[in-house]
C-alpha positions as CSV (number, residue, x, y, z in Angstrom):
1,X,-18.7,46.8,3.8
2,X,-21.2,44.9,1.6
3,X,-20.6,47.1,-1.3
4,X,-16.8,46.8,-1.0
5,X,-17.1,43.1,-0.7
6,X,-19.9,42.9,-4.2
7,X,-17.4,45.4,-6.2
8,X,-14.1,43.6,-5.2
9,X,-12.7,46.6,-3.5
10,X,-12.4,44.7,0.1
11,X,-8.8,44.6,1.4
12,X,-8.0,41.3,3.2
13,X,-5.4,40.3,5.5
14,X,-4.6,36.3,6.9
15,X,-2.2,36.1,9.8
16,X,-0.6,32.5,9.5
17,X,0.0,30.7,6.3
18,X,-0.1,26.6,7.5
19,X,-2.7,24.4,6.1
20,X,-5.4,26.4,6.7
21,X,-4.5,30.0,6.4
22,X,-2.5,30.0,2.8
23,X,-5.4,28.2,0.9
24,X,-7.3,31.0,2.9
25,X,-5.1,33.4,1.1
26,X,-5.1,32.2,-2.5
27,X,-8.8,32.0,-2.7
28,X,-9.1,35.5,-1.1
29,X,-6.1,36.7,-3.3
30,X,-7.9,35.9,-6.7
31,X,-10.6,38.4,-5.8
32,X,-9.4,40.6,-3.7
33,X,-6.3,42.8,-2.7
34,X,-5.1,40.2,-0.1
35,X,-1.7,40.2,2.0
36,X,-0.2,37.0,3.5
37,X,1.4,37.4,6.8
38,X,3.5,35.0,8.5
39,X,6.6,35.2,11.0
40,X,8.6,33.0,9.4
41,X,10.8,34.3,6.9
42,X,11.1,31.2,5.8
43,X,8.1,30.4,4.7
44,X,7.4,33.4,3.5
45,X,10.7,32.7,0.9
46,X,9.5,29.3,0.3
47,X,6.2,30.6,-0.8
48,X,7.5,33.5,-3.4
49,X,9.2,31.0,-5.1
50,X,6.3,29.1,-5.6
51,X,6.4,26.0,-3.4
52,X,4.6,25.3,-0.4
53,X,5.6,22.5,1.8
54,X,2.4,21.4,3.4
55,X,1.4,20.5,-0.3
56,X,-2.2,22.2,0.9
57,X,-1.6,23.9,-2.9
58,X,0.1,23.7,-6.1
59,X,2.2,26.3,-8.0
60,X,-0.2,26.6,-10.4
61,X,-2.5,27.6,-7.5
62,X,0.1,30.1,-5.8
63,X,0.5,31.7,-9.1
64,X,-3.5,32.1,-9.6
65,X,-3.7,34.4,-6.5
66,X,-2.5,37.5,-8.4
67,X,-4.0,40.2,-5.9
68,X,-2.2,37.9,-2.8
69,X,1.4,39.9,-1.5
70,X,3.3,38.1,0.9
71,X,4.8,39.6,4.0
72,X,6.5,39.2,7.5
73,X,6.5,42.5,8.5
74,X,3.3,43.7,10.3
75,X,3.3,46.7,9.3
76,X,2.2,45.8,5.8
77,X,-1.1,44.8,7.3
78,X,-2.1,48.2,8.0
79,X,-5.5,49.4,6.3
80,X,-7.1,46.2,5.6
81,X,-10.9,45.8,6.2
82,X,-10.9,42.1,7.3
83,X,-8.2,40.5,9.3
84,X,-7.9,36.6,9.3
85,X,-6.3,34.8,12.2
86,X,-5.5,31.0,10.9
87,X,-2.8,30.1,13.7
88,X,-2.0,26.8,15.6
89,X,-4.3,26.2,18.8
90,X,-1.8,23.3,20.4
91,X,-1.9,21.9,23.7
92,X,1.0,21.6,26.3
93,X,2.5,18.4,27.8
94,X,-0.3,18.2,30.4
95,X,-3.0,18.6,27.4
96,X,-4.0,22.3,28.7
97,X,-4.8,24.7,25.8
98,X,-1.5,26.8,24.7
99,X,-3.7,29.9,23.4
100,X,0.1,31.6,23.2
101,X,0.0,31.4,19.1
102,X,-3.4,33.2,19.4
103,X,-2.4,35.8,21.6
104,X,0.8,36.9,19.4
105,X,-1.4,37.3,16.6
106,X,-4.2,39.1,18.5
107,X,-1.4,41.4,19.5
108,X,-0.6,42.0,16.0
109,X,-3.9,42.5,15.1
110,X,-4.7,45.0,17.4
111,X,-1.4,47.0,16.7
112,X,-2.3,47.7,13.2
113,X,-5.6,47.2,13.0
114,X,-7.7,50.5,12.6
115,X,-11.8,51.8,13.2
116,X,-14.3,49.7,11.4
117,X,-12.4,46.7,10.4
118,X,-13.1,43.0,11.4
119,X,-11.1,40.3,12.8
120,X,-12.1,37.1,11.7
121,X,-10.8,33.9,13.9
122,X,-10.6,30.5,12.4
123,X,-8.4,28.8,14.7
124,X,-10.2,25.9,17.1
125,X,-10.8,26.9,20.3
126,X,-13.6,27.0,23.3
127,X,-17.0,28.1,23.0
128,X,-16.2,32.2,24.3
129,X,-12.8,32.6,23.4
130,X,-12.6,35.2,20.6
131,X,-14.7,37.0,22.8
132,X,-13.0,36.4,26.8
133,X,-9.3,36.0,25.3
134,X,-8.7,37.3,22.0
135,X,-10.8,40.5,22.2
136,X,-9.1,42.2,25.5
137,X,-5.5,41.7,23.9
138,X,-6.6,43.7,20.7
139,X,-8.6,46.4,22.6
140,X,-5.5,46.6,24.9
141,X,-3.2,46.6,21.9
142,X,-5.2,49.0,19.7
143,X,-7.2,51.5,22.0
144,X,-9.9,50.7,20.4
145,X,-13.2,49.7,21.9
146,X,-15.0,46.1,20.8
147,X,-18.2,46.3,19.2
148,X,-18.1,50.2,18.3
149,X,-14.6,50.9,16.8
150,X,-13.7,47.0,15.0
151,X,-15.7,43.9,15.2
152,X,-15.2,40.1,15.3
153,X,-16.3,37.1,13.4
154,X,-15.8,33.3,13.8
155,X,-15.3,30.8,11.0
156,X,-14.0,27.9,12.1
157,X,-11.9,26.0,9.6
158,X,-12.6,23.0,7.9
159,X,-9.2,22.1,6.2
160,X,-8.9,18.0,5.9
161,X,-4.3,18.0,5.1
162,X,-3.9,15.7,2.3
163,X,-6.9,15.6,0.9
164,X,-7.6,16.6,-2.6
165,X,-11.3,16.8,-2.5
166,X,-12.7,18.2,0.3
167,X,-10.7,21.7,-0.4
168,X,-11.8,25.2,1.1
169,X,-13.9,26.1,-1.8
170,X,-16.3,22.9,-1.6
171,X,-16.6,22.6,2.2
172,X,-19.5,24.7,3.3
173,X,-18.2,27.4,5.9
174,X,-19.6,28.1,9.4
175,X,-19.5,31.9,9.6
176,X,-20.7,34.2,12.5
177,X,-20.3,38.0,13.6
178,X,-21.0,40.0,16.6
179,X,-23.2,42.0,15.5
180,X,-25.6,41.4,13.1
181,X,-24.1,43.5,10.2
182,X,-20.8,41.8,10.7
183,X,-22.4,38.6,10.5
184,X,-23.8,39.9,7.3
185,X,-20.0,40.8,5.8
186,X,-18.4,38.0,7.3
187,X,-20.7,35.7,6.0
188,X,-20.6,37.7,2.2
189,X,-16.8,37.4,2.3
190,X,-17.0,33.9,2.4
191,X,-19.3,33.5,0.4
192,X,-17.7,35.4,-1.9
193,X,-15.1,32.2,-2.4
194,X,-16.8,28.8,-1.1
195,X,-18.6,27.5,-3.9
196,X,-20.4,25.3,-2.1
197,X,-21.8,27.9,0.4
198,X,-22.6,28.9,3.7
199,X,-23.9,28.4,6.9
200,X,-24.3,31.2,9.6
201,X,-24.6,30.7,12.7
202,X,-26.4,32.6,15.8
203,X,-23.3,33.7,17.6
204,X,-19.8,33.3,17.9
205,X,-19.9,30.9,20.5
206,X,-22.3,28.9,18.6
207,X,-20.0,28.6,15.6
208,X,-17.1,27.9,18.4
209,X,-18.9,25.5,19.3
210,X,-19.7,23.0,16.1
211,X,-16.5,23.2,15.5
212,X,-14.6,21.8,18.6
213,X,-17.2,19.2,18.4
214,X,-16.7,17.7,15.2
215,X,-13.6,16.8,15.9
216,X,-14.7,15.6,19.4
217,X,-17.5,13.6,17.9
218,X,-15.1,11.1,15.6
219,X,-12.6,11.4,18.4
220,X,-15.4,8.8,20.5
221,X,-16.3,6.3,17.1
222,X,-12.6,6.4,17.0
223,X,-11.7,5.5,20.2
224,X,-15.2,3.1,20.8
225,X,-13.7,1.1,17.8
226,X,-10.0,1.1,19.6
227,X,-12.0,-0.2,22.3
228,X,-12.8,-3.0,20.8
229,X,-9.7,-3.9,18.8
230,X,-8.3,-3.9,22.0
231,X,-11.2,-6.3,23.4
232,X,-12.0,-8.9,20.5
233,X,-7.9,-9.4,20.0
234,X,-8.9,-10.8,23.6
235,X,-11.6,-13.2,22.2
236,X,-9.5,-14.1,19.2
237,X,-11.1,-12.1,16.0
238,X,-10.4,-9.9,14.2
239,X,-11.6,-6.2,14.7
240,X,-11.9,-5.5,11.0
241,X,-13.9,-8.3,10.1
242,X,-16.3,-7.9,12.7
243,X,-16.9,-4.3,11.9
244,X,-17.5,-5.7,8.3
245,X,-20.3,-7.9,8.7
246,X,-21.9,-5.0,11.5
247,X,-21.1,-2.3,8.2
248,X,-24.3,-4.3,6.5
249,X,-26.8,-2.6,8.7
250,X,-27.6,0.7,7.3
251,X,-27.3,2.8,10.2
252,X,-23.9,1.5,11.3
253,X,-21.4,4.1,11.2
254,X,-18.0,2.8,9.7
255,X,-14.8,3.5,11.8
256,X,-11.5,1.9,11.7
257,X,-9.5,1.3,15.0
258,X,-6.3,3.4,14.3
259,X,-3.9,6.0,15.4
260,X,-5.7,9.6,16.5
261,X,-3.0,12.3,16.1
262,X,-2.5,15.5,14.3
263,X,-3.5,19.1,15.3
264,X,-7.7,18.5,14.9
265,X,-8.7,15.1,16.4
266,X,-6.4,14.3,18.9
267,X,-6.3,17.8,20.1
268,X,-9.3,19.6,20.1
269,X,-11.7,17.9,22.7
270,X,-9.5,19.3,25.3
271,X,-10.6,22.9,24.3
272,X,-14.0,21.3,24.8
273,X,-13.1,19.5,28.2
274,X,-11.0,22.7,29.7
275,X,-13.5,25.2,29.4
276,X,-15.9,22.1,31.3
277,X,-13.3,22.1,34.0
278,X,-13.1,25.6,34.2
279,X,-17.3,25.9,34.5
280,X,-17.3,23.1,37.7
281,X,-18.1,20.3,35.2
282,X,-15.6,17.0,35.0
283,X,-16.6,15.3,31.6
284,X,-16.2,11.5,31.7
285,X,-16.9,10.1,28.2
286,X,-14.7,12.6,26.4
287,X,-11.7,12.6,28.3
288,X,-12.4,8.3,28.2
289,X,-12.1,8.6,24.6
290,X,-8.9,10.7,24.5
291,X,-7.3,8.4,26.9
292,X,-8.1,5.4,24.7
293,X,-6.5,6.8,21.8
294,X,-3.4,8.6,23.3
295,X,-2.8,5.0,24.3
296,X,-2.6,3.5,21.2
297,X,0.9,3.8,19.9
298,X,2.3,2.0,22.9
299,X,-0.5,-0.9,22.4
300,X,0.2,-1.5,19.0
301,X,3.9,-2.1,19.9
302,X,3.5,-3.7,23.1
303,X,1.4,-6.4,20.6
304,X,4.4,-6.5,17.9
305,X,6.8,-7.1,20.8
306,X,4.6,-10.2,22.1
307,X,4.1,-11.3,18.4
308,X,8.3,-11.4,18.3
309,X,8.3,-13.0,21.4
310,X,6.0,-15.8,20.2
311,X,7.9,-16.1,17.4
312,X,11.1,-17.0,19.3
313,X,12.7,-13.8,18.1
314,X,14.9,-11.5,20.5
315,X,13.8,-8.3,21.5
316,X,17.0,-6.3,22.7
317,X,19.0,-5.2,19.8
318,X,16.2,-6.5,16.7
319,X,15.7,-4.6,14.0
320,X,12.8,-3.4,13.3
321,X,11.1,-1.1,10.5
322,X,8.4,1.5,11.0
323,X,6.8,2.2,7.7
324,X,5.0,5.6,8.3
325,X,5.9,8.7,10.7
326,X,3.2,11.2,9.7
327,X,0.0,11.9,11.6
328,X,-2.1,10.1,8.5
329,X,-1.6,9.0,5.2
330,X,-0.2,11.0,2.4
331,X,0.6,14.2,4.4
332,X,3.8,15.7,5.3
333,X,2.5,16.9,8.5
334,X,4.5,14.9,11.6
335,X,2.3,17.1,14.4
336,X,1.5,15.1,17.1
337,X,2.2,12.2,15.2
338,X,0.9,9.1,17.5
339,X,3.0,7.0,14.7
340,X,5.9,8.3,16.8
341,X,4.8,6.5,19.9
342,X,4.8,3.4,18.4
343,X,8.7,3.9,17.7
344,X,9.5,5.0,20.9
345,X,7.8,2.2,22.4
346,X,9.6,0.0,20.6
347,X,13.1,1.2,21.1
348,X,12.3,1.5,24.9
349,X,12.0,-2.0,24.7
350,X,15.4,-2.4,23.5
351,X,15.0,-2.7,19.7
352,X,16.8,-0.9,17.0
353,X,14.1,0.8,14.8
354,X,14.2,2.3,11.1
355,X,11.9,4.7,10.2
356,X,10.9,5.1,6.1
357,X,8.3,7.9,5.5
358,X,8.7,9.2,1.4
359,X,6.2,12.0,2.8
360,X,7.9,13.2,5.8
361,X,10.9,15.3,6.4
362,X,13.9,13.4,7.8
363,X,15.7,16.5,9.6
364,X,12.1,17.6,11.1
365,X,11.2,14.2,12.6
366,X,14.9,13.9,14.2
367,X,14.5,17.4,15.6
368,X,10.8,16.9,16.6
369,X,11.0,13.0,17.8
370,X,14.7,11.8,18.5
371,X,14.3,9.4,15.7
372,X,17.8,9.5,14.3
373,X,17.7,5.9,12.1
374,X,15.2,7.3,9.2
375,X,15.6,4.9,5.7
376,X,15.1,5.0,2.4
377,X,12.9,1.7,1.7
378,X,14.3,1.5,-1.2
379,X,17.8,1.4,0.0
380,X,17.2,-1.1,2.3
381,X,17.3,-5.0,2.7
382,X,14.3,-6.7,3.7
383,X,16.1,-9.5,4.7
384,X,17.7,-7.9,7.9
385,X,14.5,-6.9,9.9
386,X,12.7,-8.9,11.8
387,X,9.7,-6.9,12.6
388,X,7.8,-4.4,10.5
389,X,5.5,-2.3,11.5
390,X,2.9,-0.4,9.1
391,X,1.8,2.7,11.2
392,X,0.6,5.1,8.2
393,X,-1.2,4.1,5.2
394,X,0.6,5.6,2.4
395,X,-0.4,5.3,-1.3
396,X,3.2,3.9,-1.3
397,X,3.2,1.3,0.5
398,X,-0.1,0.1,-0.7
399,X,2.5,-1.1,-3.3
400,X,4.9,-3.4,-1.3
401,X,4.1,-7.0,-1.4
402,X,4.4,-8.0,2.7
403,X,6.1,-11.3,1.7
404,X,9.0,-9.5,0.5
405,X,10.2,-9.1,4.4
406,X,9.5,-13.1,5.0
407,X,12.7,-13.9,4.3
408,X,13.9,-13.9,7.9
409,X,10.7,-15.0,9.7
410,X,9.8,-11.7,9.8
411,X,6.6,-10.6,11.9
412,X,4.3,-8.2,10.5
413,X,1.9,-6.2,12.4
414,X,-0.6,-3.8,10.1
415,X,-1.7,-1.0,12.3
416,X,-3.5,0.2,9.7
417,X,-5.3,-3.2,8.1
418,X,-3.9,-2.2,4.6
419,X,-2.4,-5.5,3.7
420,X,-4.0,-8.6,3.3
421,X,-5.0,-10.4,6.7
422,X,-3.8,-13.9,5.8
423,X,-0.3,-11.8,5.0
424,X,0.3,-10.2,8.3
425,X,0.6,-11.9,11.8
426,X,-1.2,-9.5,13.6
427,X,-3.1,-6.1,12.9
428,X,-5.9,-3.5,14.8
């Protein structure tokens, strides 16, 4: 497999095209004959004509990838070397791990997959379960027996949405295999398109492992900072200032108080803290941290209904505007969006909210959220709300001069701290 990898002759195969799997795909696709499998037709349509709607790449990029063939039928994943799972790991409503994505592509695998190839998971999950979940369903599927007829790796993914700089190919990759010589090709394939390298870890579990913590570990300076927000509003200061003057000391790590949402942050530790609770162990500080930030959509409006409230305005039937739907700044991605609590909260209350996003999809966030009153800013009068809310720090409204709402004694709340303090009436 190491020759085929050094001469180019490899055949890869990725199974999910979101953020993480199609950059996957176009790296892998300039080097080696690579096919791109998804069950949505309609991405897959999207993608031949050269657009992508996460924005993860360009059609410049697409276009580069001229060994990458794009497909929704499995059966055009038949004879690869390497197989690629990059699918969704989401939770349920009660936060339990919904490994169903996972499965359907293990499934998939293991019907096509033939002796001597290696499936390579990047999807987050628990320490053990490429080996306890994934690997039965493709034995099952395939006949095949683990460890002597195909073999696994683990590479956890390290895709940031949005951002520009931190892309695949200068993020050093995890990479593990379960046996030593697949460690040795899994870690060679990667290497093969991460300029900035490679680390290999011990085991699979290992590599499970770091990754389901690093999203755990900002998770807690996330939700510590919250914490506080939620305590010096209490005293009377301001969160951000404080965290300033600490941000002198050189050891002082710099978080922001915010809103933890998305696919990574605010889902991942409970991977971490099911398989605890399946092992006999309760964790405490972990699960304190996700509750803190789950909560934090509802707090921030409760605060900019107090705010109206002290500002002698009327709640039931005020208009209100949400700048920002998304799960962080310049990303189209509305996945667990906690910016969508915030505008529930708000209309539970009674008021009548607008949503503008530029970066969002109006159609997905009514089908997703109920939201049904999404604006154009542009489009709008300033004059007629009287509460706005910034929930999502996008380049454009970095733009907007707060005092253009003042002209109906607007109240401002920055979740975000984007605007000048002296120009809002209350923020995080």
């Amino acid at each position: 497999m190491l020759g085929r990898i050094a001469d180019g002759s490899a055949k890869v195969a990725l199974i999910g095209l979101g953020y993480v799997g199609l950059p996957l795909a176009v790296a892998f696709g300039r080097k080696f004959d690579t096919v791109g499998f998804d069950v949505k037709t309609t991405r897959i349509e999207e993608l031949k004509n050269g657009r992508d709607g996460t924005l993860e790449t360009s059609p410049e990029e697409l276009a580069s990838a001229e060994k990458l063939h794009l497909s929704n039928s499995p059966e055009d994943l038949r004879g690869r070397d390497f197989y690629i799972v990059a699918v969704p790991t989401p939770v349920d409503r009660f936060n339990t791990p919904d490994l169903t994505p996972l499965y359907r592509a293990s499934e998939t695998v293991g019907k096509v997959i033939a002796p001597g190839a290696v499936v390579i998971f990047e999807s987050t999950v628990y320490p053990g379960c490429t080996e306890e979940q994934c690997v039965p369903v493709i034995e099952r599927e395939s006949g095949l027996v683990f460890n002597r007829d195909f073999f696994c790796g683990y590479s956890p993914e390290r895709i940031n949405p949005g951002d520009r700089e931190h892309t695949l190919e200068r993020i050093v990759k995890i990479t593990s295999g379960s046996t030593p010589e697949t460690a040795d090709a899994v870690d060679a394939l990667y290497r093969s398109v991460v300029k900035a390298g490679t680390f290999r870890a011990s085991s699979l579990k290992v590599a499970e492992a770091a990754k389901v913590i690093e999203n755990s570990q900002r998770d807690l300076n996330i939700a510590f900072v919250n914490e506080l927000a939620k305590i010096f509003r209490l005293i009377g200061i301001d969160t951000r200032e404080v965290l300033e003057a600490a941000g002198t000391k050189w050891n002082f790590l710099k978080f922001q108080p915010g809103l933890v949402g998305g696919h990574c942050i605010g889902v991942d530790p409970y991977y971490l803290t099911h398989k605890a609770t399946e092992l006999g162990y309760h964790p405490e500080v972990i699960l304190a941290g996700r509750r803190i930030n789950d909560s934090m959509g509802r707090y921030a409006a409760t605060e900019t209904i107090k705010l109206m409230i002290r500002n002698g305005g009327r709640i039931l039937g005020a208009r209100v505007l949400q700048l920002g739907i998304t799960f962080k700044e310049n990303c189209p991605d509305i996945r667990n969006s906690r910016a969508a609590d915030v505008a529930k909260t708000l209309a539970e209350f009674g008021c009548k909210v607008d949503v503008c996003d530029p970066w969002a999809d109006p159609d997905e966030v009514k089908r997703n959220y109920e939201l049904s009153s999404f604006r154009s800013l542009e489009a709008e009068d300033p004059a007629q709300y009287e509460a706005v809310v910034l929930a999502v720090a996008h380049d454009e409204f970095r733009r907007i001069d707060p005092r253009t709402f003042r002209k109906n004694s607007c109240v401002i709340y920055d979740i975000k701290g984007l605007w000048p303090r002296e120009l809002v009436d209350g923020r995080l």
